[in-house]
Structure formats: structure tokens, C-alpha cells
C-alpha positions in Angstrom: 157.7 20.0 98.9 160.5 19.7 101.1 163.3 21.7 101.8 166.4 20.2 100.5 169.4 21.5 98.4 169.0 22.5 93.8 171.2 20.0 92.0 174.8 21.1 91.8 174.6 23.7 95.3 174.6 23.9 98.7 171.6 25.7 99.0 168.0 25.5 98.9 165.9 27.6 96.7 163.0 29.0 98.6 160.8 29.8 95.2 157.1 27.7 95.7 158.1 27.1 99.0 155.6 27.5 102.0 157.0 29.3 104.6 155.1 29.7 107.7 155.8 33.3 110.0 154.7 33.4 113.4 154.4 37.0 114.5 154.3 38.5 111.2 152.9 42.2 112.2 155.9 42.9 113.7 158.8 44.6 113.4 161.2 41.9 112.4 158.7 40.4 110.0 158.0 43.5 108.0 161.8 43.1 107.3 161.6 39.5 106.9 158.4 39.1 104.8 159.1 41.2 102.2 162.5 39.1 101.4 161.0 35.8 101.6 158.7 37.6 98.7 161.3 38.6 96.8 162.5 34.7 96.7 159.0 33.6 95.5 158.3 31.8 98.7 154.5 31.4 99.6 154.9 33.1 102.7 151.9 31.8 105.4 151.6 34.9 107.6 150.4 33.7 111.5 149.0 36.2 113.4 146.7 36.7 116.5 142.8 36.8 115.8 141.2 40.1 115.5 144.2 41.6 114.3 144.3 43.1 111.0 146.3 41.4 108.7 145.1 42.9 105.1 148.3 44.9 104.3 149.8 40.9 104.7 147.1 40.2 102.1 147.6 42.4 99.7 152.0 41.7 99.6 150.8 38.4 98.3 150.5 36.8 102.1 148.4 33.5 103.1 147.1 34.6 106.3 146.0 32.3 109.0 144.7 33.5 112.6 146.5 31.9 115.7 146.9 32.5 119.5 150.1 31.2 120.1 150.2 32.1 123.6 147.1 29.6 124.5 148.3 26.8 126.3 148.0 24.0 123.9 149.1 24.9 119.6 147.4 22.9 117.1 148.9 21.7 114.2 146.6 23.6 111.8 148.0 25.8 112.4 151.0 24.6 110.1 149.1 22.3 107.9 151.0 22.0 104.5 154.1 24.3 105.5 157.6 23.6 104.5 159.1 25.7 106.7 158.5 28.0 109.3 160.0 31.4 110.7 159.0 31.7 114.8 159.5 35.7 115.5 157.1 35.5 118.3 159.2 34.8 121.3 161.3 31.8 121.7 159.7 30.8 125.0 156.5 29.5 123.3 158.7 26.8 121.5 157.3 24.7 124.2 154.0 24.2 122.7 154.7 25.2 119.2 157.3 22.6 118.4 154.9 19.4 118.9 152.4 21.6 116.4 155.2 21.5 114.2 156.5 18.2 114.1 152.4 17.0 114.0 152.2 19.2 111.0 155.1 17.8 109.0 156.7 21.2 109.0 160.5 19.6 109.7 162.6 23.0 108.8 162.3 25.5 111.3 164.1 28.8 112.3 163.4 30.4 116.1 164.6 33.5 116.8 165.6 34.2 120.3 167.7 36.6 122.1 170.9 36.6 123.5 169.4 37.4 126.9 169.9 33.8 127.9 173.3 34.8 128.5 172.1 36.7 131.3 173.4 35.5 134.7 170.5 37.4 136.8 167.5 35.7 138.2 165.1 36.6 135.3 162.2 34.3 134.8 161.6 35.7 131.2 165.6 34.1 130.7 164.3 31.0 132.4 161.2 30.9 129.8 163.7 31.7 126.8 166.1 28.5 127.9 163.3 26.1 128.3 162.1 27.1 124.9 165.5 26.4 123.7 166.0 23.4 125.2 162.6 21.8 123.9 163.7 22.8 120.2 167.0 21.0 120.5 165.1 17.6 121.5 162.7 17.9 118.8 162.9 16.2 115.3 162.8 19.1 113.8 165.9 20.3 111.3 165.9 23.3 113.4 167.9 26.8 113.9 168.2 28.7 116.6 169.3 32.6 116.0 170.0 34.4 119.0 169.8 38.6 118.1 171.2 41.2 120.1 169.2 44.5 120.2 167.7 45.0 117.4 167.3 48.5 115.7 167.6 49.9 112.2 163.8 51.7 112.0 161.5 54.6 113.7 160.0 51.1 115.0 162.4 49.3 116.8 161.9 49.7 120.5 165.6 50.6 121.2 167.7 52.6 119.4 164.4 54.7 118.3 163.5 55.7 121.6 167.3 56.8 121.8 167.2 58.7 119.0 163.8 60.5 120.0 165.6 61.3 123.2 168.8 63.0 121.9 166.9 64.9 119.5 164.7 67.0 122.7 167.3 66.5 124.9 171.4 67.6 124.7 171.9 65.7 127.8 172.2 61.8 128.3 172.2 60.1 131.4 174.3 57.3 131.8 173.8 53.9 134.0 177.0 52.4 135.6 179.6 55.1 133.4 178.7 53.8 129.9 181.7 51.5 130.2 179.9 48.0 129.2 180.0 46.6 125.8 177.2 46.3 123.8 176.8 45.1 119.6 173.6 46.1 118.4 172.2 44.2 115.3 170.6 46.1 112.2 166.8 44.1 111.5 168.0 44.0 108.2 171.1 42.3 108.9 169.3 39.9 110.9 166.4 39.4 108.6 169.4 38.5 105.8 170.7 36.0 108.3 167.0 34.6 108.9 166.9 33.7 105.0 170.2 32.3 104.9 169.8 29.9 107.6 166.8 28.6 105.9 168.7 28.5 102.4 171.9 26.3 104.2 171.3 23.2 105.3 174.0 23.4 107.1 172.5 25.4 109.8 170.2 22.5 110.8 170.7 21.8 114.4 172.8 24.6 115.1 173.0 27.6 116.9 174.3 31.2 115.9 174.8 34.5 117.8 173.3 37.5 115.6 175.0 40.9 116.5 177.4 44.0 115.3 180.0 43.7 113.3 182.1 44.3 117.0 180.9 45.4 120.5 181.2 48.8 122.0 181.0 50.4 125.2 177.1 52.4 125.8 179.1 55.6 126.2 180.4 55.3 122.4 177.1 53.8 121.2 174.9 56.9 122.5 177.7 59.7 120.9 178.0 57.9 117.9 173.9 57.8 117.7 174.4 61.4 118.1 177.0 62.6 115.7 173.9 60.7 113.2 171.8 63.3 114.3 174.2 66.1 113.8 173.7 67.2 117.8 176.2 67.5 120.9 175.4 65.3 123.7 176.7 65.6 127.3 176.8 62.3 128.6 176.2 62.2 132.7 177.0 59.3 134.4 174.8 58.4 137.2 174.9 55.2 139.7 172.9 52.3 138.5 171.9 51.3 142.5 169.5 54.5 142.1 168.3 53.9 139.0 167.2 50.4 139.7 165.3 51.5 142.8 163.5 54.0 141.0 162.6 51.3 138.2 161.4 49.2 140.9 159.3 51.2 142.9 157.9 52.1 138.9 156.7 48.8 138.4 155.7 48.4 142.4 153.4 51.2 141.6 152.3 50.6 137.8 153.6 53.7 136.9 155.4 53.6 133.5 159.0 53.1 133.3 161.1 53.0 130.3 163.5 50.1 131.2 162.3 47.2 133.7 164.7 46.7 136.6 166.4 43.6 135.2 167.1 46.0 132.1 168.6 48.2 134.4 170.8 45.8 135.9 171.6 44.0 132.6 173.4 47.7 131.9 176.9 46.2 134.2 176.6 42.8 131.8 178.8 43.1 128.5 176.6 42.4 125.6 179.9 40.9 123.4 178.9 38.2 121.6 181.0 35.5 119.2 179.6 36.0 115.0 182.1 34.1 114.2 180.1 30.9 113.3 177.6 33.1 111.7 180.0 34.8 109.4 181.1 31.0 108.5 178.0 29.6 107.9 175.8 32.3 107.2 177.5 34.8 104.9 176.4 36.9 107.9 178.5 40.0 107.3 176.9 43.0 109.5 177.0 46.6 108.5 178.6 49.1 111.4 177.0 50.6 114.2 177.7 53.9 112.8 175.8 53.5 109.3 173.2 51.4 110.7 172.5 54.5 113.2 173.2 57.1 110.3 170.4 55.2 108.1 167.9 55.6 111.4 168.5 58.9 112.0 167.7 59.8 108.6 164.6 57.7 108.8 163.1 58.9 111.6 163.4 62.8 110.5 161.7 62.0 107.3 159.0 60.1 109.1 159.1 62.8 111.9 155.3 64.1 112.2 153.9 67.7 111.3 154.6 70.2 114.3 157.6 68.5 115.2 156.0 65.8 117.8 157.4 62.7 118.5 155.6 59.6 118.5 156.6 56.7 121.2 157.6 57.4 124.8 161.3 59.2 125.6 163.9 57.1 126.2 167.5 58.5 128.0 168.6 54.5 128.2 169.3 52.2 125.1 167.7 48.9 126.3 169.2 45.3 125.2 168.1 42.0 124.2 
């Protein structure tokens, strides 16, 4: 069943469509999934072996057991899929899309980052652009989304650890002055965009930045994330040269760290991104920063354990895509 647009629209209905996700225990998917669900897709849940996939199961989830970090994918993996959703890191495009195009799977969305932007030595960035580039040789009718951080649950590994931080702590340290811009992306907005771009055919072969409605500066992102918590913060500026030695002798020394040194340096790049062809194409309309943040506050406290411990690691420094 291919993927092609219902008489009289521009769009394709997903319903008895098979719609393979790669990475589908995680955080994006659990947003995704459920949507793809909603449209009567038949939603073909890849995940690694061993891993327990039987909440997938019981949503009404094929499941199928993959290593998609093994050097060579198989198109078996695939076998009979319309379409497929790759959440599990753009760099592995380099294998996956031969699997794809073997498999007969011609639609395909990848979700990236927008850390290709980055103009630091970063071989992770390196990996990203090679997966990228192998996509847009491909036969494939393909997407690429680029996200920027990505938060909007208890489970993100951002704005969570953020959160968890300002709650313990009235005090904020602050790389570089807070001054560079940054334009966060709700997973929900970004799951929304996901299932547009495979409902528009005109996406195929194109490219979109996924972020914030508009950027703004760390300083404003961690008072406003704050104010959601109902708690003063005093921000306190500190050098980034310091911090970046200190994450660096962390790794050095395998102790854990919560930002990698490239994170830290990443803190003096702006983060501002271009939605425009998103909103054109895509419908993409992103909700604010400050009710994405106000909806995550609120879900954290009412996930908030007895005893009032925090799960996850503290966090003083919102990391980025």
C-alpha cells in the first residue's frame, strides 16, 4: 500500500498504513506512537533485542527486534512497511537507508538534530552530517526533521533535569552570562510535525528546522522555567573556560558529568533556528516556551515520588541538541 495522496487532497491518510518506528521505547516515540494510533496506522515498533517491548504490544504495536547499531541493517527488518519513522539517531542513516530502499519502504522520515549546525570539531556532528548526506542520495521520498532540545516530560533529558535542579536549589549557575539564544521544542510539537511530514507529500526531499515558536537567551529560559515552579532563582554567572576544564578532566577521569565538554562549549553558539518553512509546509505551529515549561512543571510534581526524592541526576545547565 503505498503512500500517496486520498482523492480530492493534498494529504495522505495514514489509516492501514504500515509505519515502521526505529527507536520506539523512547522518549520521542511514546509521543509519536500513540498519534500514529490514533490515525489507524499499523505502527511496526523496532526496537533492540532483549528489550521489553510488551507495553508496545499491548497499544496495538507490531513489534520486531533490531540492532541498528550493528554494522550491516537487513532489510527484514522493514519487510512490508510503507513508511518508516527513524528516532534512533540520524547518524545510523548510513546503513539503514540501503535496508530501506531493499525493503521497498520508499517514504521515510529521520529525525536529527540541529547540532549539525555546530561549528566545533565534534565527531558525533561529523556522524550526524554523513547520515544526512547518505539520505539525500538515496531513492527514498525522504524527510529530514532537525529538532532543537527537546523537552515537555519528567523524561526528557533537558529541561527535566533543569526543573529537578531549581526545585532543591534557589541558585543557578550560569555558563558564559546566559546571554546566548536558545528555542527549545515541546516533544509534542515535534511529534505533531513528525505526522505531518508523513501526511504531505510535499515534504519529500526536504528539510525542516523543528524549534520554539522564537529563540531566547539561557538567562530567560532558566527564570521563566522557574516562575513554572512558583520559586525565586538567583542566576550566577560563571566563566565557561572553567567550566569546560572541569567537564574535561570529568570525562578524563570517568567521573560523571552532567554536560560533555562540547555541550559546554556549544553554551557561546546561539541555538536560533529558521521554522519558517516548517510553519509553511507543516502546519507546524509551536506552543511557547512558557506553557510548554508550565505543563512540565506541573508534570513532574504530580509524578514527584513519595518522601519527596527526585529521580534522575541534578542538572544546574539546560543542555541542547
Amino acid at each position: 500500500m503505498s503512500l500517496t495522496p486520498s482523492a480530492g487532497t493534498d494529504r495522505v491518510a495514514l489509516a492501514g498504513r504500515r509505519i515502521a518506528v526505529t527507536g520506539a521505547l523512547g522518549f520521542v516515540a511514546s509521543h509519536l506512537i500513540p498519534r500514529l494510533l490514533s490515525r489507524s496506522a499499523r505502527v511496526i515498533a523496532v526496537v533492540r533485542p532483549g528489550r521489553d517491548a510488551s507495553a508496545l504490544e499491548r497499544e496495538g504495536c507490531s513489534i520486531r527486534a533490531a540492532d541498528l547499531s550493528a554494522g550491516e541493517a537487513r532489510d527484514a527488518w522493514f519487510a512490508g512497511c510503507d513508511a518508516a519513522v527513524h528516532l534512533a539517531g540520524i547518524a545510523q542513516a548510513v546503513t539503514l537507508v540501503p535496508a530501506l530502499e531493499a525493503a521497498g519502504a520508499l517514504r521515510a522520515v529521520f529525525v536529527g538534530s540541529a547540532g549539525v549546525y555546530t561549528r566545533l570539531e565534534s565527531r558525533g556532528a561529523d556522524a550526524k552530517r554523513r547520515g544526512e548526506a547518505r539520505i539525500r542520495e538515496s531513492s527514498l521520498a525522504w524527510t529530514i526533521l532537525r529538532p532543537s532540545m527537546i523537552y515537555g516530560s519528567p523524561r526528557d533529558r533537558n529541561l527535566a533535569r533543569l526543573l529537578r535542579w531549581l526545585e532543591r536549589c534557589p541558585i543557578a549557575p550560569v555558563p558564559g552570562g546566559g546571554r546566548t539564544a536558545q528555542q527549545p521544542v515541546h516533544v509534542d510539537d515535534l511529534s505533531d510535525a513528525i505526522v505531518a511530514a508523513l501526511e504531505r507529500p510535499v515534504s519529500s526531499r526536504r528539510e525542516y528546522d523543528i524549534a520554539g515558536p522564537e529563540p531566547i537567551p539561557l538567562a530567560s529560559l532558566i527564570l521563566e522555567s522557574a516562575r513554572a515552579l512558583e520559586r525565586s532563582v538567583w542566576l550566577l554567572p560563571i566563566p565557561l573556560g572553567p567550566v569546560h576544564w572541569v567537564a574535561r578532566t570529568a570525562r578524563r577521569w570517568k567521573v560523571p558529568f552532567p554536560v560533555s565538554p562540547e555541550q559546554v562549549l556549544r553554551l557561546e553558539e546561539s541555538k536560533a533556528v529558521d521554522i519558517t518553512p516548517a510553519r509553511r509546509d507543516l502546519d507546524f505551529n509551536p506552543r511557547s516556551f512558557g506553557d510548554g515549561i508550565q505543563a512540565e512543571a506541573r508534570e513532574l510534581r504530580s509524578a514527584r515520588p513519595p518522601h519527596g526524592r527526585h529521580p534522575g541526576g541534578p542538572s544546574p545547565v539546560a543542555r541542547s541538541g
